[in-house]
N, C-alpha and C positions, 0 to 999 in steps of 0.2 A: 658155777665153778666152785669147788670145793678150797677150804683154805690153802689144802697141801699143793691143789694145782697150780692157784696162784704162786705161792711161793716158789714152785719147781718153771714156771715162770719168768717170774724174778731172775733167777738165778740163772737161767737161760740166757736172760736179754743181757745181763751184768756182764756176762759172758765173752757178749759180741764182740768185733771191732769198736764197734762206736760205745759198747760201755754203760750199753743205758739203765737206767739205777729208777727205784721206784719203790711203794710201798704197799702193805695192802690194808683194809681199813674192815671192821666188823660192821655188817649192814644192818645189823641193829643199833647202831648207834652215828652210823652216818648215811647221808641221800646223798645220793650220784644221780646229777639231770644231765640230759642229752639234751638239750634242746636246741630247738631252730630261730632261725633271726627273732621273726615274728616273735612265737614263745619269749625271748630275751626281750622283747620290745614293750610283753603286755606286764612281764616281770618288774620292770622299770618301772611302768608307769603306775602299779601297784605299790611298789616300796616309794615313791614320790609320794602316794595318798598319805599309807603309814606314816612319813616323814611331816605329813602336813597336818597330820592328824593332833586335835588335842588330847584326846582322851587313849593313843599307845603309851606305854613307859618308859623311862630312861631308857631301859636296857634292851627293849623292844626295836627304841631307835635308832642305840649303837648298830645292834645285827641288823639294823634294818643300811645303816648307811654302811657297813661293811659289804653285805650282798648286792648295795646299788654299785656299788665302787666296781666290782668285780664285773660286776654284767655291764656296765659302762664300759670300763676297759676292752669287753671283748667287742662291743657294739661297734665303738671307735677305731680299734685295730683293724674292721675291715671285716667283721662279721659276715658272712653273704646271705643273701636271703635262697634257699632250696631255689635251684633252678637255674642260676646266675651259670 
């Protein structure tokens, strides 16, 4: 999808009834993951190591408990696993 589409997009769904608002982001500078329970399960258990780790950095382990926070929160909410 080209930037202009996204944005024509946007403006589309801004559009609707319901209003829905959103933004779009350059993929050179950010990742968008789709992923499945599982995936968010081995994510977690990964950034737990990071966390445990002596030898990551302060600043490794801020991003590091900001992206556990996140993938926590959707685990908990009730994530399903493919298939449920």
């Amino acid at each position: 999808m080209t930037e202009a589409q996204a944005e024509h997009l946007l403006s589309v769904a801004g559009e609707s009834p319901i209003g829905l608002l959103g933004s779009t982001v350059d993929p050179s500078y950010f990742l968008s993951l789709h992923i499945d329970r599982h995936s968010a399960e081995t994510l977690k258990a990964a950034l737990l190591l990071l966390l445990e780790s002596g030898s990551a950095g302060i600043e490794a382990k801020g991003i590091g408990r900001g992206l556990l926070e996140a993938v926590d929160d959707w685990i908990e909410a009730g994530g399903q696993y493919l298939g449920e």
